[in-house]
SERONU-413623 format. One record per residue (C-alpha): x, y, z; residue number from 1; residue in three letters. Coordinates in pm, 1 decimal, m for minus. Layout:
N
+----------+----------+----------+-----+-----+
:       px :       py :       pz :   n : res :
+----------+----------+----------+-----+-----+
:        X :        Y :        Z : NUM : ala :
...
+----------+----------+----------+-----+-----+
END
This chain:
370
+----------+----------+----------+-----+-----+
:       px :       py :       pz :   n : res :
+----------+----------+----------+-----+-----+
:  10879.6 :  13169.7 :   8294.3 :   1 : unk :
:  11178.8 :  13419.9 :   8200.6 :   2 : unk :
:  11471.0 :  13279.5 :   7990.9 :   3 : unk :
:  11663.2 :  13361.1 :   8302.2 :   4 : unk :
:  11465.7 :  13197.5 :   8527.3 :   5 : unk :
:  11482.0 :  12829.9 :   8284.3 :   6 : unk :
:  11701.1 :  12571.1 :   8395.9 :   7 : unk :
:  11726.8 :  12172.6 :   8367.9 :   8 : unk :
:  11515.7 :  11984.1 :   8548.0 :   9 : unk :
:  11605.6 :  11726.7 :   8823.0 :  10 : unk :
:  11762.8 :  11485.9 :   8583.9 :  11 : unk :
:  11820.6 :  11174.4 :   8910.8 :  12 : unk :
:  11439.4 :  11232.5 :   9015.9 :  13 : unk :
:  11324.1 :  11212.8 :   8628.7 :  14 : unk :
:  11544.4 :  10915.6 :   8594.2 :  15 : unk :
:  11448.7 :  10760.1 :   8899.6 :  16 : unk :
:  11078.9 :  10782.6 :   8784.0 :  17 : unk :
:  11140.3 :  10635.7 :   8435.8 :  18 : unk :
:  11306.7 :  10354.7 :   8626.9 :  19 : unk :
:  11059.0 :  10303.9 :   8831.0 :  20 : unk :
:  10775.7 :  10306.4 :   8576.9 :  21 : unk :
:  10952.9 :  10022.0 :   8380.4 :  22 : unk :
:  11060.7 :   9817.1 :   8665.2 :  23 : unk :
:  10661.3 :   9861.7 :   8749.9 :  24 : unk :
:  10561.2 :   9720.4 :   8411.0 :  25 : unk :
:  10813.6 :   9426.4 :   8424.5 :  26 : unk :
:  10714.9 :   9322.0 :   8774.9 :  27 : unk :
:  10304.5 :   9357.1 :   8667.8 :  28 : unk :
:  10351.3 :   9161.3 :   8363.0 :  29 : unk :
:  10496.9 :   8857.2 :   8550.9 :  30 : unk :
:  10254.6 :   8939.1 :   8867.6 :  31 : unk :
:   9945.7 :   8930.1 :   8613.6 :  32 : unk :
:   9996.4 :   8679.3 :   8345.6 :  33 : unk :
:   9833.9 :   8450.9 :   8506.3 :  34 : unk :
:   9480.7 :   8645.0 :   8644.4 :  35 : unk :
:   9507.9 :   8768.3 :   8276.1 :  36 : unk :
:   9506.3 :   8408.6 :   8101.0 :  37 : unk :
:   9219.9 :   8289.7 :   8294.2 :  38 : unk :
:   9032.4 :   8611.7 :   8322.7 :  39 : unk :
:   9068.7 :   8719.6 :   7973.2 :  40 : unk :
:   9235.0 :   8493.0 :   7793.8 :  41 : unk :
:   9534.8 :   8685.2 :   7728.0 :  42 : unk :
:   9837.2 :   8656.6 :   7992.7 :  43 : unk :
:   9975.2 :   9044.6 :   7843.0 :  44 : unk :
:   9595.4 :   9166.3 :   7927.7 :  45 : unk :
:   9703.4 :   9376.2 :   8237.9 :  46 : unk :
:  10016.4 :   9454.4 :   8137.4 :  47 : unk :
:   9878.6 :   9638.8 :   7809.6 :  48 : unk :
:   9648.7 :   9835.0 :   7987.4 :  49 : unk :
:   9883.2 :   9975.3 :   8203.2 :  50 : unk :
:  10198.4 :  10012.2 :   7940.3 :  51 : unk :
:   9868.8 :  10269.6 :   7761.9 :  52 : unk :
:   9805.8 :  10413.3 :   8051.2 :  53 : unk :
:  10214.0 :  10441.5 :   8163.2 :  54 : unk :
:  10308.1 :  10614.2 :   7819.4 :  55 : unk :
:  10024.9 :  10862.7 :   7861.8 :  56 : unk :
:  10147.8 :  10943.3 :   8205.7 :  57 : unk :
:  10487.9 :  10993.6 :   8081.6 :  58 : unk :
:  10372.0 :  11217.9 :   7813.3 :  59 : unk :
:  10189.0 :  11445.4 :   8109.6 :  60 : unk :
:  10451.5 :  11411.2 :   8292.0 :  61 : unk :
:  10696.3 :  11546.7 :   8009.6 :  62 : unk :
:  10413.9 :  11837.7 :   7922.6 :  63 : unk :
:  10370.8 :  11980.0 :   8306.2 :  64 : unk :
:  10714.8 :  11985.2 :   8367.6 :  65 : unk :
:  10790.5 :  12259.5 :   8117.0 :  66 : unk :
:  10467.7 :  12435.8 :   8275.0 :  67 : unk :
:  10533.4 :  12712.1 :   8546.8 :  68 : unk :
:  10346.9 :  12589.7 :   8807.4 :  69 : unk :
:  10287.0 :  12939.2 :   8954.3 :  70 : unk :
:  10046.6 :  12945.1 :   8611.1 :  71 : unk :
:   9875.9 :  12597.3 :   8713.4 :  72 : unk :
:   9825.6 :  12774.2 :   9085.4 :  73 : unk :
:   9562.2 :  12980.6 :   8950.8 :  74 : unk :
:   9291.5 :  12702.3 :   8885.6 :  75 : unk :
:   9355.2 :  12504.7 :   9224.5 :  76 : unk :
:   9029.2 :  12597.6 :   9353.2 :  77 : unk :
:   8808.8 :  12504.0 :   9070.2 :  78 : unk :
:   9034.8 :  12181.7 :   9087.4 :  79 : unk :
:   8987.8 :  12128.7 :   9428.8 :  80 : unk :
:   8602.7 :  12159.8 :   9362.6 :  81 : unk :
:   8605.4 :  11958.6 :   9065.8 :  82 : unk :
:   8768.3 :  11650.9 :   9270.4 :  83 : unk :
:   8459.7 :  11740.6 :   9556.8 :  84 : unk :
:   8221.6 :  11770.4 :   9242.4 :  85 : unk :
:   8359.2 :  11397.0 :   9154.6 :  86 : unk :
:   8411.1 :  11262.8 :   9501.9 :  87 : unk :
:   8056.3 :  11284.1 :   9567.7 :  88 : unk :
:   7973.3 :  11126.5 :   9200.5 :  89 : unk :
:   8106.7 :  10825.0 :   9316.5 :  90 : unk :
:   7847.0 :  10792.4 :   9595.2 :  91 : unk :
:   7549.1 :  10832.5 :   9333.2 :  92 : unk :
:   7704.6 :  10721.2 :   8968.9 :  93 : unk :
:   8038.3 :  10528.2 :   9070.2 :  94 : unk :
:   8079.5 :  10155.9 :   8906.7 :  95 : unk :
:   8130.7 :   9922.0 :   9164.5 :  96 : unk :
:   8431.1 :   9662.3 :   9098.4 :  97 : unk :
:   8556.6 :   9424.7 :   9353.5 :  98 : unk :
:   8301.9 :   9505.9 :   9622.1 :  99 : unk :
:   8452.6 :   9886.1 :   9644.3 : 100 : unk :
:   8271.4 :  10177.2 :   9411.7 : 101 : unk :
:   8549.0 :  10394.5 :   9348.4 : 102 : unk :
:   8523.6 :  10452.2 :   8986.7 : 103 : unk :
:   8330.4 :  10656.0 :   8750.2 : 104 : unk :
:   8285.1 :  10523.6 :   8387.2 : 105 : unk :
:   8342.1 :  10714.4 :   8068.7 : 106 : unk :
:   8239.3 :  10523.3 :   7844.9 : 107 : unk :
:   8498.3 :  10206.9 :   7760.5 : 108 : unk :
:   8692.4 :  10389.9 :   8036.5 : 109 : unk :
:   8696.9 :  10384.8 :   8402.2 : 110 : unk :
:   8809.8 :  10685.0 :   8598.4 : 111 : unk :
:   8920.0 :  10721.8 :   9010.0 : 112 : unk :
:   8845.3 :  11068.8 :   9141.3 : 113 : unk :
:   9048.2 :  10978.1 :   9440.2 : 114 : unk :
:   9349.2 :  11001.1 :   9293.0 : 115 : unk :
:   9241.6 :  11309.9 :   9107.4 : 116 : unk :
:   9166.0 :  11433.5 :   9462.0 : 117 : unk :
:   9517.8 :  11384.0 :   9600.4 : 118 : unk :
:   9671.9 :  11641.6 :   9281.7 : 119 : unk :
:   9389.6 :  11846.4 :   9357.4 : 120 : unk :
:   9456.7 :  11916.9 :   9725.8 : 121 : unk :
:   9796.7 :  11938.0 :   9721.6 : 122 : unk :
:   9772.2 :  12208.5 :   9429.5 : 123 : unk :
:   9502.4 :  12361.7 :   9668.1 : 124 : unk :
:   9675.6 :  12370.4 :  10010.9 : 125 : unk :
:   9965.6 :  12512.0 :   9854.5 : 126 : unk :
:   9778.9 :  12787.3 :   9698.9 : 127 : unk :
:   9559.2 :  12877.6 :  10022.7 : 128 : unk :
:   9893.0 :  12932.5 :  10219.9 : 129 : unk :
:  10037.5 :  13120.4 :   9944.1 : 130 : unk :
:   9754.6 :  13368.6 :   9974.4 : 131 : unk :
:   9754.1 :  13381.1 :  10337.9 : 132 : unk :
:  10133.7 :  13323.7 :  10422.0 : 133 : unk :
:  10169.5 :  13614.3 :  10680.6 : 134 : unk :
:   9906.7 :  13418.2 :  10895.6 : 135 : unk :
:  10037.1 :  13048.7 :  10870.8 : 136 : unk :
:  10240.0 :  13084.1 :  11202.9 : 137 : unk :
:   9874.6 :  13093.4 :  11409.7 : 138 : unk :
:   9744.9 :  12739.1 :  11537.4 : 139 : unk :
:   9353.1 :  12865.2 :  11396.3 : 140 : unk :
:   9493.0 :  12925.3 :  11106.5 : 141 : unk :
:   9635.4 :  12568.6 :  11078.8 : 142 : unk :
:   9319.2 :  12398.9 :  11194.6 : 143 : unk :
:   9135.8 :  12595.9 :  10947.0 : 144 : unk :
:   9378.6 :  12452.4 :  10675.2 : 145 : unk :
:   9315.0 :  12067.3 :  10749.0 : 146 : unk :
:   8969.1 :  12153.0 :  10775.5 : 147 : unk :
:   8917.7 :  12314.9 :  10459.2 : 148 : unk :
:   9032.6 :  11928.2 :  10276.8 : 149 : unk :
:   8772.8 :  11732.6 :  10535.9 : 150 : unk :
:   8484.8 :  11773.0 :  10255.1 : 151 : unk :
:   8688.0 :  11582.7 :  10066.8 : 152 : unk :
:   8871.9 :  11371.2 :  10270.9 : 153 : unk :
:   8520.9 :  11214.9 :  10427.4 : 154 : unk :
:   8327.2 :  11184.9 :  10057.1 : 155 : unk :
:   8655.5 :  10993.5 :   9964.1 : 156 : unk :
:   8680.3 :  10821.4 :  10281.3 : 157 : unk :
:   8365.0 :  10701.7 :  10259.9 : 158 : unk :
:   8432.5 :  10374.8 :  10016.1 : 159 : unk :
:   8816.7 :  10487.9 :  10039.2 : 160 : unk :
:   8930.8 :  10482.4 :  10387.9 : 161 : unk :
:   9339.0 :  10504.2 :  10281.5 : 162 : unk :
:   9276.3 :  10759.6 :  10015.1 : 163 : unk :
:   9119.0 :  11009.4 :  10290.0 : 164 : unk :
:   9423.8 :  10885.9 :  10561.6 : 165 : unk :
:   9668.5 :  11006.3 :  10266.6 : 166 : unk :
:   9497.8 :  11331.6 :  10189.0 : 167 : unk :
:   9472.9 :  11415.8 :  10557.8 : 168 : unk :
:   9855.0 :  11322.9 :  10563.6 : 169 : unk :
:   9935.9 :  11495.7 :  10311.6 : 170 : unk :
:   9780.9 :  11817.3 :  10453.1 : 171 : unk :
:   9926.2 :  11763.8 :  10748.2 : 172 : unk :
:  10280.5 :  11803.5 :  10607.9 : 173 : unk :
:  10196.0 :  12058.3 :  10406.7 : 174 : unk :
:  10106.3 :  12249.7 :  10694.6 : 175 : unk :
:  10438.5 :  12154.5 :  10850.0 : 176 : unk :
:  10617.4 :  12294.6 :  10626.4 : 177 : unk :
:  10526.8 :  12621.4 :  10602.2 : 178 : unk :
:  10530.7 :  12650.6 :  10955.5 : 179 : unk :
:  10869.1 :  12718.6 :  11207.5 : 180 : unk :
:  10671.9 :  12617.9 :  11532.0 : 181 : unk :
:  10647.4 :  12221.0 :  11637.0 : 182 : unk :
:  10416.7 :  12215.1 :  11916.2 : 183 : unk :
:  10035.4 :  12277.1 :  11780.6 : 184 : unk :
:  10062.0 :  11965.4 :  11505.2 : 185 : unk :
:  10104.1 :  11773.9 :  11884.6 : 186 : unk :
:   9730.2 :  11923.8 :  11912.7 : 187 : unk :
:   9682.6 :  11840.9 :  11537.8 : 188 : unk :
:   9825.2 :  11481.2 :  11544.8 : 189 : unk :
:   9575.0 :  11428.6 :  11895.4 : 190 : unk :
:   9249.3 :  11544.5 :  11633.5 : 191 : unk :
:   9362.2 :  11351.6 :  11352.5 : 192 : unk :
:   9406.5 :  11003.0 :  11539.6 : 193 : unk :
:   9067.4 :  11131.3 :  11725.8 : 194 : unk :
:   8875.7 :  11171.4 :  11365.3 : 195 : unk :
:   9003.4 :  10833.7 :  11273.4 : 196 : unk :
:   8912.6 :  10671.0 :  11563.5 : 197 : unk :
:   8562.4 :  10792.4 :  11496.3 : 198 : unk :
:   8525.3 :  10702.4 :  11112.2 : 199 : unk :
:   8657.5 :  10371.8 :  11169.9 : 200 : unk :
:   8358.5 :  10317.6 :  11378.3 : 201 : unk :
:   8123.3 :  10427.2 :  11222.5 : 202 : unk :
:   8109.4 :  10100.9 :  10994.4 : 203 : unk :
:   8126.1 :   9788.0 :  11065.0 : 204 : unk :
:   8363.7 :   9640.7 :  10833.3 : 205 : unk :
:   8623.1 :   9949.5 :  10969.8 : 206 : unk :
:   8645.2 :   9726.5 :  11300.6 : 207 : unk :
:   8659.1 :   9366.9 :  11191.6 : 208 : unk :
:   8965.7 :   9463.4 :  10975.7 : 209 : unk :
:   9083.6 :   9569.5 :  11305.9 : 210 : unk :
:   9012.2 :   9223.4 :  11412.8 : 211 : unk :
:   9143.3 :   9045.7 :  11138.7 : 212 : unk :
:   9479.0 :   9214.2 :  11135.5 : 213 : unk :
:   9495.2 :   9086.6 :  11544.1 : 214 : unk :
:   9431.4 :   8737.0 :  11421.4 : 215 : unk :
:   9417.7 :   8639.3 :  11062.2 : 216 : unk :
:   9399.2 :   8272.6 :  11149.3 : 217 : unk :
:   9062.8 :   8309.3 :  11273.7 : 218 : unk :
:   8864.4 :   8490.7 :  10998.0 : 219 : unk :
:   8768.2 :   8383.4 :  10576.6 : 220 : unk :
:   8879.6 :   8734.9 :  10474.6 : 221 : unk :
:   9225.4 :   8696.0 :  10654.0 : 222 : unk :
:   9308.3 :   8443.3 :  10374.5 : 223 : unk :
:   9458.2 :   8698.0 :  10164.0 : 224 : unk :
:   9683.2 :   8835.5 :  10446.5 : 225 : unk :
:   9817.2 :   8481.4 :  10512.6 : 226 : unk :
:   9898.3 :   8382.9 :  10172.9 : 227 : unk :
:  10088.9 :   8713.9 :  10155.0 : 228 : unk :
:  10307.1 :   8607.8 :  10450.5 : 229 : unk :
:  10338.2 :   8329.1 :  10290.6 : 230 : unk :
:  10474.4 :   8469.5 :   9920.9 : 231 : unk :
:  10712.3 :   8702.7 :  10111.2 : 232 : unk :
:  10860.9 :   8434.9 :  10385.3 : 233 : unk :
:  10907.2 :   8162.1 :  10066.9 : 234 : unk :
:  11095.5 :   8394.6 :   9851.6 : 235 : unk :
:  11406.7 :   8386.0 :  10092.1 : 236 : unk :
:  11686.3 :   8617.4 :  10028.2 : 237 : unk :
:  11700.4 :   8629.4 :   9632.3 : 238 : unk :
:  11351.8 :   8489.1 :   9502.2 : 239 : unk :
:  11254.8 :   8210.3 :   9334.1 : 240 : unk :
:  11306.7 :   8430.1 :   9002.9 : 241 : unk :
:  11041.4 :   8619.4 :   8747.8 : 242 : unk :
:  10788.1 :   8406.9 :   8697.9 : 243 : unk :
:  10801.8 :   8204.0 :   8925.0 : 244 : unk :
:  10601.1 :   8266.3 :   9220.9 : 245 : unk :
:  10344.3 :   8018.2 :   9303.9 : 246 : unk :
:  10131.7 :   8240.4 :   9508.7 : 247 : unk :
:  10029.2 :   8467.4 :   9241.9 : 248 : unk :
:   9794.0 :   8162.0 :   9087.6 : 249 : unk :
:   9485.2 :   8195.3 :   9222.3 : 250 : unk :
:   9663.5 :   8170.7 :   9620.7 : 251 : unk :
:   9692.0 :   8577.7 :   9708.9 : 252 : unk :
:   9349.9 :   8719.3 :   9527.3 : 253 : unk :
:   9412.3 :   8982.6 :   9275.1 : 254 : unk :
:   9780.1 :   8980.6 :   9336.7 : 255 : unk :
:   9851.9 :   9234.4 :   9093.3 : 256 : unk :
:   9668.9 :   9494.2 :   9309.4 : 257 : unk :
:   9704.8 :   9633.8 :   9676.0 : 258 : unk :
:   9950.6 :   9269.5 :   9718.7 : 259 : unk :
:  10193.2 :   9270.7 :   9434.5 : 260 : unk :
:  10500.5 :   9347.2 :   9662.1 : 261 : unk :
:  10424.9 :   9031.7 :   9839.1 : 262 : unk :
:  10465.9 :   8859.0 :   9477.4 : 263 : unk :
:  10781.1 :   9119.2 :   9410.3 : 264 : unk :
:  10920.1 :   8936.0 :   9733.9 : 265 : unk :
:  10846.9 :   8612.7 :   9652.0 : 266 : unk :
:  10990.4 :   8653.4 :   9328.1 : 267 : unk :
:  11301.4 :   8866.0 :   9364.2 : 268 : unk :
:  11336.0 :   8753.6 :   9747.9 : 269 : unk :
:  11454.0 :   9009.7 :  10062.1 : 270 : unk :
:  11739.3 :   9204.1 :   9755.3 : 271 : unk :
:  11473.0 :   9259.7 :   9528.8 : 272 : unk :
:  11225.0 :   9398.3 :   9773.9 : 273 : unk :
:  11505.2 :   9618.2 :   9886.3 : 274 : unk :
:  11649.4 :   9747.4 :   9604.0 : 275 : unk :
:  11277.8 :   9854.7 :   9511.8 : 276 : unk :
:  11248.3 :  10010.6 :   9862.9 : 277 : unk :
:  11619.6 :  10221.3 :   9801.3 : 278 : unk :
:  11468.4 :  10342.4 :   9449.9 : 279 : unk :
:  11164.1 :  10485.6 :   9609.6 : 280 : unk :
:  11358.8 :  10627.6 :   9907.8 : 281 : unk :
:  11558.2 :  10782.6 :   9612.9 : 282 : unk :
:  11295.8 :  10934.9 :   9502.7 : 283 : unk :
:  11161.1 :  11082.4 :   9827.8 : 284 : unk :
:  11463.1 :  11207.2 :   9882.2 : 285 : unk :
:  11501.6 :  11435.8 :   9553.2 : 286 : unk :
:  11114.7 :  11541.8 :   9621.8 : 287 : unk :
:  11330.2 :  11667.9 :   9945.2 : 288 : unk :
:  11597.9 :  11838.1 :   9783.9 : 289 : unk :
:  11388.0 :  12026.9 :   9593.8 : 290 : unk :
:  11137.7 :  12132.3 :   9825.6 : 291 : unk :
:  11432.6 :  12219.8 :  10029.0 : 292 : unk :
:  11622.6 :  12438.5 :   9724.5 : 293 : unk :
:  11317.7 :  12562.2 :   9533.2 : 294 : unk :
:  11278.4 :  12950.5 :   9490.5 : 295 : unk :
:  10987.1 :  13000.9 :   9640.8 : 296 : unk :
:  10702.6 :  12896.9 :   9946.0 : 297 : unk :
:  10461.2 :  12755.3 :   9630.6 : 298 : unk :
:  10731.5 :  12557.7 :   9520.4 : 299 : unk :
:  10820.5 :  12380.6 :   9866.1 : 300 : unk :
:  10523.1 :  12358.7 :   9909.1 : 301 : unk :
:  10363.8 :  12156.0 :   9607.9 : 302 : unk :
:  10709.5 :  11934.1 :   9605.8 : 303 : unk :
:  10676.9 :  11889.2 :   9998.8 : 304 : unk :
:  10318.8 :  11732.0 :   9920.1 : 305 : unk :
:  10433.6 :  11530.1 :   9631.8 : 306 : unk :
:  10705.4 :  11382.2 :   9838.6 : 307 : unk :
:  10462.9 :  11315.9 :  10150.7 : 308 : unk :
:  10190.7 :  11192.4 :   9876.6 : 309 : unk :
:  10458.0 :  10915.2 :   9792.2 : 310 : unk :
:  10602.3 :  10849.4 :  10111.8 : 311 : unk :
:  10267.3 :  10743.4 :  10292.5 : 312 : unk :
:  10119.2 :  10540.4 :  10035.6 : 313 : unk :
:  10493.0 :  10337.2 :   9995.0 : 314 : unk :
:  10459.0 :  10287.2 :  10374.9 : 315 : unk :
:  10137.2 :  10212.2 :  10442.0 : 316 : unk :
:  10154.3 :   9980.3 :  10148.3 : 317 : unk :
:  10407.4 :   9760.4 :  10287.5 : 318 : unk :
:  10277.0 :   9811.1 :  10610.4 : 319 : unk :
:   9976.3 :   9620.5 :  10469.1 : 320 : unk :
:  10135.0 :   9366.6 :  10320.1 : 321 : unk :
:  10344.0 :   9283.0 :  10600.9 : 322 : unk :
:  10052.3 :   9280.8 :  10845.0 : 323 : unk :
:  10244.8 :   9558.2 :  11038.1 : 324 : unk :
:   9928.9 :   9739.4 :  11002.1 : 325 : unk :
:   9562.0 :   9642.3 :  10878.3 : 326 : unk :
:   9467.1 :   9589.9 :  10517.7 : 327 : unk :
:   9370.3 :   9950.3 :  10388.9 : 328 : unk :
:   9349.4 :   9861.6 :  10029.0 : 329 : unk :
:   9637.0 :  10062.2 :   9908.0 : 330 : unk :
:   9836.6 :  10055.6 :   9615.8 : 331 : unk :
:  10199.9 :  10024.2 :   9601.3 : 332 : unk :
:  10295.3 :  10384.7 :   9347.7 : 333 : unk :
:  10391.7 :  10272.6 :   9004.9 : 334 : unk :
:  10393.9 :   9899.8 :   9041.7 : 335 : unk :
:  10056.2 :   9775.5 :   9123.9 : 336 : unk :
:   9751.2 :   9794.7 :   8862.6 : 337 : unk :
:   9586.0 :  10087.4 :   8805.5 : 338 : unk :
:   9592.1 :  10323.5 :   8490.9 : 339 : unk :
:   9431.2 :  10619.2 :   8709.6 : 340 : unk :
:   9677.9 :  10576.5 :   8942.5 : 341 : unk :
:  10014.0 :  10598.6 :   8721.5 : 342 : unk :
:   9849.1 :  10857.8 :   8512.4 : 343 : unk :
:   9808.6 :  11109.9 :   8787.9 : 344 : unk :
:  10136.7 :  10986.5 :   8970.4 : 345 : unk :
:  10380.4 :  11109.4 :   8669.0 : 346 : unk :
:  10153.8 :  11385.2 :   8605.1 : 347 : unk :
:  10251.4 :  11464.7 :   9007.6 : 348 : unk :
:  10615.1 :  11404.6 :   8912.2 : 349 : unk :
:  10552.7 :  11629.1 :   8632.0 : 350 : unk :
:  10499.1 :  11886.6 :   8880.3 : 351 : unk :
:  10827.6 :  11834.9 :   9092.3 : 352 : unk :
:  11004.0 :  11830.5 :   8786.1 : 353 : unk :
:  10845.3 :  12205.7 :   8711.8 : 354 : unk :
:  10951.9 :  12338.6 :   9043.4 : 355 : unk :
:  11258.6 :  12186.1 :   8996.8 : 356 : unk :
:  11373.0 :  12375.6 :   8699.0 : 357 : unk :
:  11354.8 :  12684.8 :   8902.9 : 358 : unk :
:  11515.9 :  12569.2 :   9228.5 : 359 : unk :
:  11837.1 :  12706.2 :   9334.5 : 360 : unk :
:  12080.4 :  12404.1 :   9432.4 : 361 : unk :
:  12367.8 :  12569.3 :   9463.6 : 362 : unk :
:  12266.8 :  12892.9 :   9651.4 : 363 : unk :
:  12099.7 :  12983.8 :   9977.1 : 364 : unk :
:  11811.4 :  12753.1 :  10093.0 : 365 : unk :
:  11455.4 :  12906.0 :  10034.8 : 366 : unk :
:  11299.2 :  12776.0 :  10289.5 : 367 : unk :
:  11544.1 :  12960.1 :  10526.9 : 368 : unk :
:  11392.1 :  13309.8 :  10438.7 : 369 : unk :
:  11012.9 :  13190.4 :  10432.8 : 370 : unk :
+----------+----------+----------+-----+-----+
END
């Protein structure tokens, strides 16, 4: 990157992140202490783990974002095939925790390629329609895109059915956004809703969560769903205060996991919930703004998948947790549990943050010329 081309990064979107990443740890600490004092004997157990894996995260983050990401372009596909490489570990090798094998362990260490994969393809779709750019208007040249992530949307979506849903999301707006025309993702949209329709019934278990989000009353494994409710409808308008839920002992399983905004609810009532909800729509706006300004396609591009990366998995999280849709087993970014998860998240941010320092603000809108 040429001294002329250096800039500042997005300071609100870096800010925004940092604030995020410590309102996560706060909220985990007080959704955890208690699975941590009877699991381990120590109520800071979680709490440590992630605060490791959080600083390490912001360290990437920090580290990539003086990176030109034009450089990091270059190894998307041996990325790409790494995260198939690892994807298909999982099925063979992967550690199996909580009835789900999603992890690989390295030693005292255990590692998610899923959300390896999600970095992975959107570094890789933006670099196929970089290379191919005079031939993105053509609907089989679309098709051929989403296609190209399926390998590794189905070897993820085999034990991760909300991982694969965000990849294929994720493809689809990169896609979008690199194309003027509005009509073929109609066609797209029809294939996608057709593909899930099939992989949900393949399995079994696919269709009684189907049946469990109808009626939660009626099944065992609707238990967590209904204590949920329950956390979020008792926490009123301004919760019952840190610490102080009564649903996160023992009532919602593994609260500080896929449920913790039903806890965040409880505890910091309907304000709290939204004031977390307006910092993440913050965000996903600023992942905008600088797909919008940046100087190039690549650059839209990789910011334009980071933004639809967050923006699913927020949604489909609450979805979940409100019943609005059925449990996926989806983590709420930067709050819930998981040192994979936050690790690869800022490391993502780390790459909006990269783009950003090249983006033009204040001058004519790339995407206008692509």
């Amino acid at each position: 990157m040429g001294q002329s081309e250096k800039k500042k990064m997005d300071t609100a979107l870096f800010v925004l992140v940092l604030i995020l990443a410590v309102c996560g740890l706060l909220l985990l600490y007080s959704t955890s202490a208690y699975n941590g004092r009877v699991k381990f004997h120590d109520p800071a157990y979680y709490f440590k783990k992630q605060l490791f894996a959080t600083a390490l995260g912001i360290l990437g983050m920090c580290m990539v974002s003086r990176m030109d990401y034009r450089a990091l372009l270059r190894f998307a596909p041996v990325l790409y095939l790494a995260s198939l490489g690892l994807s298909a570990a999982v099925l063979f090798v992967g550690e199996e925790i909580n009835g789900s094998r999603r992890w690989l362990s390295l030693g005292p260490l255990s590692f998610q390629p899923s959300e390896f994969a999600k970095v992975a393809v959107i570094l890789f779709l933006a670099w196929v329609i970089q290379k191919t750019r005079s031939r993105t208007t053509s609907f089989r040249f679309m098709a051929l895109v989403i296609v190209s992530i399926l390998p590794v949307a189905a070897l993820v979506g085999s034990n991760n059915l909300s991982t694969a849903v965000i990849i294929l999301a994720v493809g689809m707006i990169t896609v979008f956004v690199s194309n003027p025309r509005y009509l073929p993702f109609l066609w797209i949209g029809a294939a996608a809703v057709c593909f899930i329709a099939v992989f949900l019934s393949v399995e079994s278990y696919r269709l009684e969560r189907l049946a469990i989000w109808r009626n939660p009353e009626a099944y065992e494994k609707g238990f967590q769903t209904i204590q949920g409710l329950y956390a979020i409808g008792s926490g009123g308008i301004f919760g019952k205060g840190l610490g102080n839920s009564l649903q996160k002992l023992g009532f919602v399983p593994e609260a500080q996991n896929d449920m913790i905004f039903s806890i965040i609810c409880e505890e910091t009532g309907l304000v709290g919930a939204l004031l977390l909800m307006l910092v993440f729509g913050l965000v996903i706006w600023r992942l905008m703004v600088i797909s919008t300004h940046a100087r190039d396609l690549t650059g839209a591009l990789i910011a334009a998948g980071i933004m639809g990366h967050i923006a699913v998995q927020v949604i489909l999280n609450i979805a979940v947790v409100t019943n609005t849709i059925p449990n996926t087993g989806i983590t709420l970014p930067f709050i819930s549990y998981g040192g994979t998860s936050v690790v690869f998240l800022l490391a993502e941010m780390g790459l909006a943050l990269s783009v950003s320092r090249t983006a033009n603000f204040y001058g004519q809108i790339a995407a206008k010329s692509i």
